[in-house]
Structure formats: C-alpha cells, structure tokens
C-alpha positions as CSV (number, residue, x, y, z in Angstrom):
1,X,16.8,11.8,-19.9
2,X,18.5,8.5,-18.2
3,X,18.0,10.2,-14.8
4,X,14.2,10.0,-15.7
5,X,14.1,6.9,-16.6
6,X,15.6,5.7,-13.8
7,X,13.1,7.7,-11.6
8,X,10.4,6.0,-13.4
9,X,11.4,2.8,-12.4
10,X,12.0,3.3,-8.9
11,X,8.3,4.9,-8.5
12,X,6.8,2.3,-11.1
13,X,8.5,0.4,-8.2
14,X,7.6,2.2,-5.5
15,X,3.8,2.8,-6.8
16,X,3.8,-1.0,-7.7
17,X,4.5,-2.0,-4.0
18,X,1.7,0.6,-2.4
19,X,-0.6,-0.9,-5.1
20,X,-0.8,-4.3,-3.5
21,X,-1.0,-2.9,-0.6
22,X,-3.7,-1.1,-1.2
23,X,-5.5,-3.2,-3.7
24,X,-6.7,-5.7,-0.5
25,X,-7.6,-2.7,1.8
26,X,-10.0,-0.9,-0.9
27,X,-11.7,-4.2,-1.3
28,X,-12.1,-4.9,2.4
29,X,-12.9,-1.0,3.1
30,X,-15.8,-0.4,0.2
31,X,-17.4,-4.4,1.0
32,X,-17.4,-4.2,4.3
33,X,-17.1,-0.3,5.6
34,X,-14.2,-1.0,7.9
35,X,-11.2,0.7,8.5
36,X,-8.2,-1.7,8.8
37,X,-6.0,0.4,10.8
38,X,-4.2,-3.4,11.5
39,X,-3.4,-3.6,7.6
40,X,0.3,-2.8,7.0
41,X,0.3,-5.0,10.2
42,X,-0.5,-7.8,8.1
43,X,2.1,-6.6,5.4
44,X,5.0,-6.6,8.6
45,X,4.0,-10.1,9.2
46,X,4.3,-11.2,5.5
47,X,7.7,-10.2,6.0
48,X,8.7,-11.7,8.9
49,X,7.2,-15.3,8.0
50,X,8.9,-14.9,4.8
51,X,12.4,-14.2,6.7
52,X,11.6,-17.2,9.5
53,X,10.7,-20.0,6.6
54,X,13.6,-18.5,4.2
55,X,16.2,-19.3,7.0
56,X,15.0,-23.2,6.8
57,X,13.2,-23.2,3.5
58,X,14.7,-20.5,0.8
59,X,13.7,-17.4,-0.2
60,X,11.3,-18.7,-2.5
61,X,9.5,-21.0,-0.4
62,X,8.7,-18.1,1.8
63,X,7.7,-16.2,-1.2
64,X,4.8,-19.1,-1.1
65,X,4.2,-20.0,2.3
66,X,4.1,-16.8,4.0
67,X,1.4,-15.3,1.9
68,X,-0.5,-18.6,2.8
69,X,-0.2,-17.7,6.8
70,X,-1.2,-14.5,6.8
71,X,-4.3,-14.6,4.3
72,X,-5.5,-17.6,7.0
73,X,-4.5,-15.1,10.1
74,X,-6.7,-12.6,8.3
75,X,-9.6,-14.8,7.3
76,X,-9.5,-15.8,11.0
77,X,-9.6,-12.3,12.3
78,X,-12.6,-11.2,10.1
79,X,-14.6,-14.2,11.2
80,X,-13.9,-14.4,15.2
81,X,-13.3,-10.5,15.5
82,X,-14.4,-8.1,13.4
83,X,-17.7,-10.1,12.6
84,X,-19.0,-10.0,16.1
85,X,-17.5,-6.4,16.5
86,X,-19.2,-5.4,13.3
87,X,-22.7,-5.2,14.9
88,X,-21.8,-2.7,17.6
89,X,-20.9,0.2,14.7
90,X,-17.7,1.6,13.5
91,X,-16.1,3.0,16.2
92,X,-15.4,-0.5,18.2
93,X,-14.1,-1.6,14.7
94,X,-12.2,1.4,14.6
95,X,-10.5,0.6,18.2
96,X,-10.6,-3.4,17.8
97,X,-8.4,-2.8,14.1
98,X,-6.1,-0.4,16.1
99,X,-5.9,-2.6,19.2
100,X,-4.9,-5.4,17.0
101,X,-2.1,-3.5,15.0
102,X,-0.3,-2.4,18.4
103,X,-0.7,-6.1,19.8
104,X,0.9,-7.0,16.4
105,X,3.5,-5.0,16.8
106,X,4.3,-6.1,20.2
107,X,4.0,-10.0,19.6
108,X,6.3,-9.1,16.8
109,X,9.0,-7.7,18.9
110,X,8.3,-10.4,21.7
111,X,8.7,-12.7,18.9
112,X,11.7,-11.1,17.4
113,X,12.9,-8.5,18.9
114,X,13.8,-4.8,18.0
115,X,16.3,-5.1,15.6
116,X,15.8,-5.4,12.1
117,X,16.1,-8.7,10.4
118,X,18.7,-10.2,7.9
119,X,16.6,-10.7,5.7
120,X,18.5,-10.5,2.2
121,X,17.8,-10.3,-1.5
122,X,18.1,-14.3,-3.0
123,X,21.8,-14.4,-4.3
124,X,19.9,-16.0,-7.6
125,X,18.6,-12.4,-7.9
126,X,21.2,-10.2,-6.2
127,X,23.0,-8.8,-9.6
128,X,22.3,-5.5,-11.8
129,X,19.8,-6.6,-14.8
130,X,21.1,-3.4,-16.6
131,X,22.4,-0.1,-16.4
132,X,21.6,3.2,-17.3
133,X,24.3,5.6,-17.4
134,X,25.8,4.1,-14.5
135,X,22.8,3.9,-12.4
136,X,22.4,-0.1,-11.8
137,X,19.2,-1.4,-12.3
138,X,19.4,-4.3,-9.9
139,X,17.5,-7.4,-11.1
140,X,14.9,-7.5,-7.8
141,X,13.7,-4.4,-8.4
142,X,12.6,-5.9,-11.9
143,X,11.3,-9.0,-10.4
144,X,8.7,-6.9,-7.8
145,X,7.6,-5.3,-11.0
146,X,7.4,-8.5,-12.5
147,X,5.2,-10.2,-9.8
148,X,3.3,-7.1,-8.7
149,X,2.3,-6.9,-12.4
150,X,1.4,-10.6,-12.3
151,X,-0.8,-10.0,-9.6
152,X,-2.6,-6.9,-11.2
153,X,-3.5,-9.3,-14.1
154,X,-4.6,-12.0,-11.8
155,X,-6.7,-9.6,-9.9
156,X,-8.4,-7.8,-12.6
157,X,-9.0,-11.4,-14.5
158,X,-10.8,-12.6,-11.4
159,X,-12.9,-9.7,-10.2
160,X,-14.3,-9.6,-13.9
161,X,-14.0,-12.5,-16.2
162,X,-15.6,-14.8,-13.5
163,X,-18.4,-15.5,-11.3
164,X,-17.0,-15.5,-8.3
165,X,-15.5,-12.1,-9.0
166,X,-18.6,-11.2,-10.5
167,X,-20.4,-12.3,-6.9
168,X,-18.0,-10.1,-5.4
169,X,-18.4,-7.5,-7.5
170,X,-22.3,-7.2,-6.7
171,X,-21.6,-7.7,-2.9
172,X,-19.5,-4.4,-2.8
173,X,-22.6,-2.3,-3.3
174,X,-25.7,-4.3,-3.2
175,X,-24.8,-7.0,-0.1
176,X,-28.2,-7.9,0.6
177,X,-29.6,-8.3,-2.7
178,X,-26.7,-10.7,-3.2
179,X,-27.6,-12.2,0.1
180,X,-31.4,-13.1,-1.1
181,X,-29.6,-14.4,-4.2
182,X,-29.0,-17.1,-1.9
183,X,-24.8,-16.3,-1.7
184,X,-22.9,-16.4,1.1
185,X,-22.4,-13.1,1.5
186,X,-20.1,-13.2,5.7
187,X,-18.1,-15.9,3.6
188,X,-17.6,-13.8,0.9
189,X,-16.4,-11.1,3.5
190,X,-14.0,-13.3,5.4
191,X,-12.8,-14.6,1.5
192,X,-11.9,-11.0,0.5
193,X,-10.2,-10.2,3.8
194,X,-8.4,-13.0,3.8
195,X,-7.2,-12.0,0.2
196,X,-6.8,-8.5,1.3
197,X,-4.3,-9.4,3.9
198,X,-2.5,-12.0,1.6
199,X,-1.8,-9.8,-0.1
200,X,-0.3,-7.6,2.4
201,X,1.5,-10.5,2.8
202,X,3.1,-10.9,-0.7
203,X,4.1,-6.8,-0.2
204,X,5.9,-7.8,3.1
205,X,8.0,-10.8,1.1
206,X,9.1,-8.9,-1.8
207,X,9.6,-5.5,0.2
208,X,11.4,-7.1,3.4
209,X,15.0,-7.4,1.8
210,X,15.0,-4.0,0.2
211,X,12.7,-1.7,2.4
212,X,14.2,-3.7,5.4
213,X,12.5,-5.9,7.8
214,X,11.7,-4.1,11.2
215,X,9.0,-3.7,14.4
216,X,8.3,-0.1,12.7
217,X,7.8,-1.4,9.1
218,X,4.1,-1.1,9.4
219,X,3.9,2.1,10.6
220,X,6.5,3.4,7.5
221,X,3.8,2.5,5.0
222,X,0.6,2.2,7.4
223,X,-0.9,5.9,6.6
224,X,0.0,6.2,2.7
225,X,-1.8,2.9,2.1
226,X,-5.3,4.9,3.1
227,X,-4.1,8.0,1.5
228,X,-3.6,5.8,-1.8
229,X,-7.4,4.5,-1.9
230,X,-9.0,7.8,-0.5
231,X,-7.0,9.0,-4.5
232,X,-7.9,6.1,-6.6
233,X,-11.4,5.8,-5.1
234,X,-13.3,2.8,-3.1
235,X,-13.8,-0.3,-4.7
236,X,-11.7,0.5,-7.9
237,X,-9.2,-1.9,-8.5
238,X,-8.0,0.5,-11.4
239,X,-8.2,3.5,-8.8
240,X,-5.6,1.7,-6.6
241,X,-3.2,0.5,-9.5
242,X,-3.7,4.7,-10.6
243,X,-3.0,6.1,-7.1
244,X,-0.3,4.0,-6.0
245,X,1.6,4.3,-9.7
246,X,1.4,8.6,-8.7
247,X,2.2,8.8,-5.9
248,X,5.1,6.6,-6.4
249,X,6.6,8.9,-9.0
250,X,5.6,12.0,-7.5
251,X,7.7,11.3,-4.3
252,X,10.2,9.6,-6.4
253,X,10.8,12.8,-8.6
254,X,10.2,15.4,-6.2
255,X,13.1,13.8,-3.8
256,X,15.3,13.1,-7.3
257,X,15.1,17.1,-8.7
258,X,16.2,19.6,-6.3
259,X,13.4,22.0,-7.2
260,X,13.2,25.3,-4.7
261,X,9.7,26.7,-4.0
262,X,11.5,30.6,-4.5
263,X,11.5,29.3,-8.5
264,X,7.8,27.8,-8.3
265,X,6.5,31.0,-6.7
266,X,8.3,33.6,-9.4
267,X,7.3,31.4,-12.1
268,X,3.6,31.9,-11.2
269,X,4.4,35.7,-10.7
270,X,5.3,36.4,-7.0
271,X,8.1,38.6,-6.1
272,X,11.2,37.1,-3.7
273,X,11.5,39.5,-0.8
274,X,14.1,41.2,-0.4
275,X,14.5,41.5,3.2
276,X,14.1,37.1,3.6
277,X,14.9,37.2,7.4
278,X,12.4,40.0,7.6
279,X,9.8,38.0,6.0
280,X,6.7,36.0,7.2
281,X,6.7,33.7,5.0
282,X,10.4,33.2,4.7
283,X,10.4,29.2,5.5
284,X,8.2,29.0,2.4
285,X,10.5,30.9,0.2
286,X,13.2,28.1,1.4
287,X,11.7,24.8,0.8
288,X,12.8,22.4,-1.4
289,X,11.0,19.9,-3.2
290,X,12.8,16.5,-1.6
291,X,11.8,18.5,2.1
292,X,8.0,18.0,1.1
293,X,8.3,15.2,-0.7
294,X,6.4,12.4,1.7
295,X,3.4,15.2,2.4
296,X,2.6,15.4,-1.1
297,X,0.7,13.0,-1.4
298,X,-1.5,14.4,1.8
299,X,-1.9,17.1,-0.2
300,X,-2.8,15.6,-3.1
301,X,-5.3,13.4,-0.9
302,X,-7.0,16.8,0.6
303,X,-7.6,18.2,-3.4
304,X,-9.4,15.0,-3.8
305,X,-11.5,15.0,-0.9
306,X,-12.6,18.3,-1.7
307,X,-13.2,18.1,-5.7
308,X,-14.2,14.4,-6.0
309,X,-14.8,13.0,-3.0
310,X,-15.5,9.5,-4.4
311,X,-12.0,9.6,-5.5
312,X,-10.2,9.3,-9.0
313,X,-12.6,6.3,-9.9
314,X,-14.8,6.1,-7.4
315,X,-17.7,4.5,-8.3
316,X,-19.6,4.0,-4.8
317,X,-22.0,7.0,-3.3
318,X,-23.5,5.2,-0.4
C-alpha cells in the first residue's frame, strides 16, 4: 500500500508536468490546425532562461521571468512565421515548426553548450516534506503539484468564467463567425500561442532541476506531448489534465511492479511453451512490464485513434 502511494505521486507528478505541456499545444493545435513540432522546444528554453536569470536573480525570479520570455518568443513566432506560412497549407507549417525546433536546439547549444546545466532545486525547497515508509517525499515534488494545480484552476477559470475565454472558446471551432463578430480573431491566435508556449515555459522552470537541464531535453518529452492530446482529445482542456494524469501513472506503475508478460498471457488462458528457445514468440513470453513501459502510452494512443478518434473528450469533428 505505501509503495502505491508513493507511485501515485510520482505519476500525479509526472502526468502533472505532461499536462502543462500539453494544455498550450491542444489549444494552439484544435484553434489554429498546426502542428507545433517546435513545442517542447519552447519548454527547453523555459528552462534555460530560468537557469541564466536564477544565476543573477534566484530561482524564483526565473520562475517569473522566464515564462515572460518565452510566451513573447512565441507570440512573436506565430505573428512573423507561422501567420504568413499559414496560407501556403500544412505541410510548410509542418517543415517551418520542425525547421524552428532543430535551429532551437542548435542556438541552444551555440548558446550553452552540450553539457547539461547546474541548474539545482532552491535550497528553500531542497528538503523531504514527508516520508512514506522510508521513501522521501521531497518538498519540490509537492510544490510542481502545487503550481501545476494552480495553473489548471487558472486555466479552466479563464477559458469559462470569462469573456475572453469565452471568445476563445468560440474561435476554436467557429473562427469566422467570431471574426464577423467583429473580434480579432489573428490576435486571438498569436494570444493563445503565446500562452501555449508560456506555458511550456513554466514546464521547463519547474522540470529543469529535477528532469535535468540539457540540448536533448526537448526531444525526451517532444513526442509524448502529442501522444497526450491525440488521448485527451483536441481542444479539451479536461482531455489534457485526463491524458497526461494516465499516462503518468501508467508508466510510473508499469516501471515500479515487475510484472512479466508469461503471467499476463496464462492469466488470460495461453499456455507457456515448453520448448522457449524453440519458440516464435519467445521475446514476447520474456518481457517485462518496466521494458515496455515508455511505448505504452503509443499503444494506448493507437486504441484511441481507432475507437474514438476525437479522443477521450474530443469535442471537435471538423
């Protein structure tokens, strides 16, 4: 029991951090159709800023600044890039996000160079909160719960207890009725992206001194931030919070309990061979759960696609 509830932290953990990740990319993917492959790009940066200020500043100003930079950086990208891309169709989007992830990653080895950062937990945080049968809880771990909650709350308050999230709201699936409305809908765009990549941004403060800050930091989390909003569904702001909050605990348990697929297969009736070496499938018969662990959720993702395409709480058919 105390090696499950420690699990569930580290996914709620885990899940928390994918979630505002992905909470900015289904927003900018459902309004505006485009694939962000430069995304978790953004979320490197977030760290890196944070780590540059915090050597001058503190932690905690780079906690606030950082953010700041990067929700401008993607503002500005979404008005002087993808907006005039946008016109030519999804593919040059598809190559101009892509183009601008690699040159991200270079300018951010130019910058900094290949070695990962010392970027460090805040000493005012660095001790255990609590224990649970000797597994120390440490008290950061409880303050990115703590703010990724906060911003949950803030988001969901905004996107429908007022009008501008109420604006946005319409804009995700009925743009140009918004736009006769009189709104502004391409500032509405470059608004949300810029949000979207904030943040990113936040993710890449809070996640630097634990996950590590490195050149290759995007491309850890890059791929399971899409797989997280293909599950939850476009546009749903629950969907993301739901997607990223599984497949946190599914990796985290699945890597925790040594379960072998040999016990999975004779519980649902099939026989173990009894020649293994002889065997086709005798790599199956060996796996273990922590050996599949990261593909879960790909496999998860595929079941979607092909029982509910519009996701977990999809709401958009267009």
């Amino acid at each position: 029991m105390d090696l499950i509830l420690v699990n569930l932290i580290d996914g709620l953990v885990t899940g928390l951090l994918l979630f505002m990740l992905s909470a900015g990319l289904t927003l900018i993917f459902s309004m505006m159709g485009v694939l962000n492959f430069a995304h978790a790009s953004f979320y490197m940066l977030g760290a890196y800023f944070a780590y540059q200020i915090s050597i001058a500043l503190g932690f905690w100003m780079g906690l606030l600044i950082a953010p700041l930079i990067v929700g401008v950086l993607g503002a500005g990208v979404e008005r002087y890039g993808l907006r005039r891309v946008h016109q030519y169709g999804h593919v040059p989007e598809l190559i101009f996000t892509f183009g601008l992830a690699l040159l991200i990653e270079e300018m951010v080895q130019f910058v900094w160079g290949k070695n990962q950062m010392p970027y460090s937990v805040p000493e005012i945080l660095n001790f255990s909160a609590f224990a649970i049968s000797g597994n120390s809880i440490p008290a950061y771990k409880i303050f990115m719960i703590f703010i990724s909650i906060s911003i949950f709350i803030g988001l969901l308050y905004v996107l429908t207890k007022t009008r501008v999230g109420m604006i946005i709201q319409a804009a995700l699936s009925y743009p140009r009725t918004v736009e006769a409305l009189g709104h502004n809908v391409p500032l509405i765009f470059m608004g949300v992206f810029g949000v979207g990549t904030a943040l990113a941004g936040v993710a890449g403060v809070i996640a630097g001194p634990v996950l590590g800050t490195f050149p290759g930091m995007a491309f850890v989390l890059g791929s399971i931030v899409f797989v997280t909003i293909v599950i939850g569904g476009l546009g749903s702001l629950w969907g993301a919070l739901f997607a990223s909050l599984l497949i946190g605990w599914i990796t985290t348990f699945a890597k925790a309990y040594n379960v072998k697929m040999e016990s999975i297969l004779n519980a649902i009736g099939f026989t173990t061979p009894e020649n293994m070496d002889e065997s086709m499938l005798r790599d199956l018969w060996s796996l273990t759960s922590p050996q599949i662990a990261d593909i879960l959720p790909y496999i998860l993702m595929v079941l979607i696609l092909i029982f509910r395409p519009a996701g977990l709480f999809g709401k958009r058919t267009q």
